[in-house]
N, C-alpha and C positions, 0 to 999 in steps of 0.2 A: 339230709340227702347230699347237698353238698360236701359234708365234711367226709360221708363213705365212698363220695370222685374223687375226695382229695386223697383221700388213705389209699384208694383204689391206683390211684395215679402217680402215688410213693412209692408202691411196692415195684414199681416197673423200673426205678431210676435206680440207674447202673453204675455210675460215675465211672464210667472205663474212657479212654481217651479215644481222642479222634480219629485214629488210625485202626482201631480196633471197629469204630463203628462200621468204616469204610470198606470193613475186611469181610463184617456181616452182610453188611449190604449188598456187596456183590456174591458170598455167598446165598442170600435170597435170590437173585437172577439165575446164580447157576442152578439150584435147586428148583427153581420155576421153569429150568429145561429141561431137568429130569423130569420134573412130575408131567410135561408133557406126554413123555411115553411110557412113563410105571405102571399105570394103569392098564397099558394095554399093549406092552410087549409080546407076550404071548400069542395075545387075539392077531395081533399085527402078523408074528412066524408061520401060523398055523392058518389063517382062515385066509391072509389072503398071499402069500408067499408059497404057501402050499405043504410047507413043515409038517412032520407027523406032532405030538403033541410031545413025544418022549424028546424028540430033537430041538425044538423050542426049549423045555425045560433046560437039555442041557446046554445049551447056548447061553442061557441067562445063569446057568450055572457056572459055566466057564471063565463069565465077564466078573463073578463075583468071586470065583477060584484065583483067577489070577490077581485081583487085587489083594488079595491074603497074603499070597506066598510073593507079591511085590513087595510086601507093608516090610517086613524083617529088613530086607537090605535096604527100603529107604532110611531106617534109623538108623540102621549104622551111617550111613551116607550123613546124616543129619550131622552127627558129631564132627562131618569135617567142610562139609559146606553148606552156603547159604537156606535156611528152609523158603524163603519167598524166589529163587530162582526153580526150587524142585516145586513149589505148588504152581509155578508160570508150564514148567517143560509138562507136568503131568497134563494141568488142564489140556494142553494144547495136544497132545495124545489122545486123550478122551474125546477131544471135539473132530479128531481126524477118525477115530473109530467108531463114535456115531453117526460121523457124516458119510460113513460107508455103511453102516445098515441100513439107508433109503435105500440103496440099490443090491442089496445084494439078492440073489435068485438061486444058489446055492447053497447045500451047509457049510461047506467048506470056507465060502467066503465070509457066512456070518459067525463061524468060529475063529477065522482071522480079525474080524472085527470087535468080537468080544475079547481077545487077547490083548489086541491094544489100547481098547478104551479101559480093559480092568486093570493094563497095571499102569497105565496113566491115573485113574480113581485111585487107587493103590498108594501111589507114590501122591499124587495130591492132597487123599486127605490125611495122610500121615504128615506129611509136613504142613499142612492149614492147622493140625493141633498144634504142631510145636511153633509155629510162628505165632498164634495166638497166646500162647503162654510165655512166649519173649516178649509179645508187646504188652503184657499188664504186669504186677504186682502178685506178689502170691495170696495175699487176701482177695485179690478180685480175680482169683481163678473161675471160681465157684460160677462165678453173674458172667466174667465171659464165654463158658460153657452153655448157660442156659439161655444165653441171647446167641448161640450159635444154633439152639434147639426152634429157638422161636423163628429163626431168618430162614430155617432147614423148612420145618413144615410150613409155614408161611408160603414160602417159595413151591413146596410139594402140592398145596392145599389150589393155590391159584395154577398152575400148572395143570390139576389132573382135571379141575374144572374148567377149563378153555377148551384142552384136550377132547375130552367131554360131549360141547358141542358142536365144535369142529368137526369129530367122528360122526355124532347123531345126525348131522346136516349133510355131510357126502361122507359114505363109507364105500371110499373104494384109494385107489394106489397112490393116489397121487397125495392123498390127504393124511397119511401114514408120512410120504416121503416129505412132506411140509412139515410135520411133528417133530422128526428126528432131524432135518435141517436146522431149523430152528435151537434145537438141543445144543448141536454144536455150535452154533452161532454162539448160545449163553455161555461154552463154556470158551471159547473164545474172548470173549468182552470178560468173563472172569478173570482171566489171565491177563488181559489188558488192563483191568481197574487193580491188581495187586504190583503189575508194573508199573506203572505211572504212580499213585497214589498208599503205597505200606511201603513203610521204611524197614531197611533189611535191620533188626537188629542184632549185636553181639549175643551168642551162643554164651550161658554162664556156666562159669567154668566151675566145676563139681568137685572138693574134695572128699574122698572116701572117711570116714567117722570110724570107722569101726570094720574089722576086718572082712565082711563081706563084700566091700568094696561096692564099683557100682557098674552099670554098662547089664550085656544080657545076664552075665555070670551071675550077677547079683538077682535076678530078675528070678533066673532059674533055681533059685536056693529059696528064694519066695515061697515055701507053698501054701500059704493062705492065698497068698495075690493068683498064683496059677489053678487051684481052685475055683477062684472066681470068675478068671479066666474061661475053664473048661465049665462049668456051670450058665457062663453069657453064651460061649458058641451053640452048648447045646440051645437056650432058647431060643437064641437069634433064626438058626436053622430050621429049629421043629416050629416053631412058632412066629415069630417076627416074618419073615421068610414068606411061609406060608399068606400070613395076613397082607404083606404087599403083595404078590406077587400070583399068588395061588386066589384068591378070593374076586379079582374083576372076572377072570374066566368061569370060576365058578357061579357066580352072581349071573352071568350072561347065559351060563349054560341052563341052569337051573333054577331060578327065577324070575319074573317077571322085569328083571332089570335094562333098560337098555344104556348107552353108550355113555347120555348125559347125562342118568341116577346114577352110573357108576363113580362118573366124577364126581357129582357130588357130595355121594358118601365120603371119596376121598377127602373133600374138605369140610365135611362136619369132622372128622378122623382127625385132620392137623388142625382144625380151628380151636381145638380144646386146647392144644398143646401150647400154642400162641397166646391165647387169654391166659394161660393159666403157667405157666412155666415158672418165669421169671417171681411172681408170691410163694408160687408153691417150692422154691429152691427156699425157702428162710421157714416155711411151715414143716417140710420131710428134717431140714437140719437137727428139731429139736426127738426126733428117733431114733431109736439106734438103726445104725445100716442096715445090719442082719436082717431087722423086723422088717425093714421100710422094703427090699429088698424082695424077702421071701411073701411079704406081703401083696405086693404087686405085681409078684409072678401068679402068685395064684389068682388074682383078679385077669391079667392075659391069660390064660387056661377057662376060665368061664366065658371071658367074652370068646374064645373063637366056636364053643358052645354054643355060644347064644348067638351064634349067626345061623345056624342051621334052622331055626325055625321060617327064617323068611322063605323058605321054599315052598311053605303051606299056601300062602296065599299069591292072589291069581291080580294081585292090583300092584300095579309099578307106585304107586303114589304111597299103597299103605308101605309098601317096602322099602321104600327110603324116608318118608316124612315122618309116620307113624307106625313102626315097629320096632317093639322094645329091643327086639335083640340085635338089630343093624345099629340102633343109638347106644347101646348099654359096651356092643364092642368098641364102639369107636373109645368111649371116653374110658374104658378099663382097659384096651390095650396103649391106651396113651398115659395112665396112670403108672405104666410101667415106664414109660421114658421117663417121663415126671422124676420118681423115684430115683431112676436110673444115675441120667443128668446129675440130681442135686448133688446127691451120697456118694455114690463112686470116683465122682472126680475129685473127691479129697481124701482119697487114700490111694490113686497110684499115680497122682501130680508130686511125688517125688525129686529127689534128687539122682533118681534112677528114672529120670524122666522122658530122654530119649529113648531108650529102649523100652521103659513099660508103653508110652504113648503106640510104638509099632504094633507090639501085640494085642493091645486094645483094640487097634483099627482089626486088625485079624477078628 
């Protein structure tokens, strides 16, 4: 028993350095102010803001539009200055554009507010990858990726559980505008632990091999990699998307779910990803991509399947504690990050690395 805590307790050791832990670290804080409101952005628009549902929608569509069409120019922007100054000015964008969705009472204002928190997120997490890949080693790509996986849902999973019962104990205006206050706050104190505490390092300098050179040109002559590309956005959208974002509203509408099952479910969803991340990055290594890949798509395509049967029944408890297709989603649509994470980031961690890193965040 001992010896399977010890193997168990090997597999998590990273040997990334201290400034790298530092960096996760506080990305677990800022992801524990998101997951405050993920869960219930919508509910927040609509039920008590007064939004129609289509205007909600596109509201969170916007925040995540403009982080898209941010991500491009922050890679170029990468190649000429610092990435730990553009993850400080984005965070601090994000937390001024959260901390105006407690109050807004207009569309208008909450599509100014998702404009500037999305291309703050835009510009932040494009440059949180490329400062992570300047502070390790190209062999410890791999592990500081999937210890950015495990700090992400970590942070999501306690986040949408706080969230949770927070809402389940007073759901009315003020306990919305407490949620998203706090939001900025983390991203705030994120911006401040990568100031104070990550060293800016030198940008390495890339020489071209071979006539395709590097930068987007090279990026765009790619087309396996931008197949890949266009094959992630589709699922991210049709599916990933969906499963944040579409599924607490649903759950609320349509089955016996209330505020604090909903969190919950959220963090049986990241709690897989957190135990399981970091082993499972050396267990997908030994498959080929392709398989691991189309493999775990098709496992997210069943689990969002298998959530639709929780509608049948009429018990909150069977529906989050004991129903196959609430658990069978969580941990198959988390088999696709699993995958995702391991395999992917060792084929466009390149020396075409600023510019593929952009399009990725897209």
């Amino acid at each position: 028993m001992n010896r399977r805590v010890s193997q168990f307790i090997a597999g998590w050791r990273t040997g990334l350095p201290r400034p790298v832990l530092i960096l996760q670290a506080g990305n677990a804080l800022n992801y524990f102010g998101y997951g405050l409101i993920l869960p219930f952005e919508i509910i927040y628009l609509h039920q008590i803001r007064g939004f129609s549902t289509s205007i909600a929608g596109l509201v969170l569509a916007a925040t995540q539009g403009t982080a898209a069409i941010a991500a491009p120019p922050t890679g170029a922007l990468l190649d000429r200055y610092s990435a730990k100054a553009i993850v400080v000015a984005g965070s601090l964008a994000s937390a001024l554009g959260y901390a105006g969705f407690a109050y807004v009472d207009r569309p208008w204002q909450a599509f100014a507010c998702a404009i500037v928190s999305g291309a703050g997120i835009g510009a932040a997490n494009t440059a949180n990858r490329t400062l992570t890949i300047r502070l390790v080693k190209r062999e410890q790509r791999a592990a500081s990726f999937a210890l950015n996986r495990v700090a992400g849902n970590f942070g999501l999973g306690s986040g949408a559980t706080v969230a949770g019962f927070i809402v389940a104990f007073a759901q009315r205006l003020s306990s919305f505008q407490t949620l998203y206050f706090f939001d900025a706050v983390t991203y705030a104190a994120f911006a401040l632990i990568v100031l104070a505490a990550v060293p800016s390092p030198r940008a390495e300098t890339v020489t071209a091999t071979d006539a395709n050179g590097t930068g987007f040109r090279a990026v765009a002559r790619d087309r396996p990699f931008l197949t890949m590309i266009a094959a992630n956005i589709v699922l991210v959208v049709v599916g990933h998307t969906f499963f944040s974002n579409i599924l607490p509203p649903f759950a609320k509408t349509h089955t016996p779910l209330g505020p604090a099952a909903i969190g919950i479910l959220v963090l049986v969803n990241t709690s897989f990803v957190v135990i399981a991340q970091i082993p499972a990055v050396r267990v997908v290594a030994r498959m080929r991509r392709t398989h691991a890949f189309a493999a775990a798509s098709a496992l997210f395509a069943v689990s969002l399947l298998a959530v639709l049967p929780a509608t049948l029944t009429h018990s909150e408890l069977a529906a989050t504690s004991s129903s196959p297709a609430l658990r069978s989603s969580s941990q198959s649509a988390n088999a696709y990050t699993l995958t995702f994470s391991g395999h992917w980031s060792r084929t466009w961690l390149q020396p075409i690395c600023s510019a593929a890193t952009c399009l990725s965040t897209v």
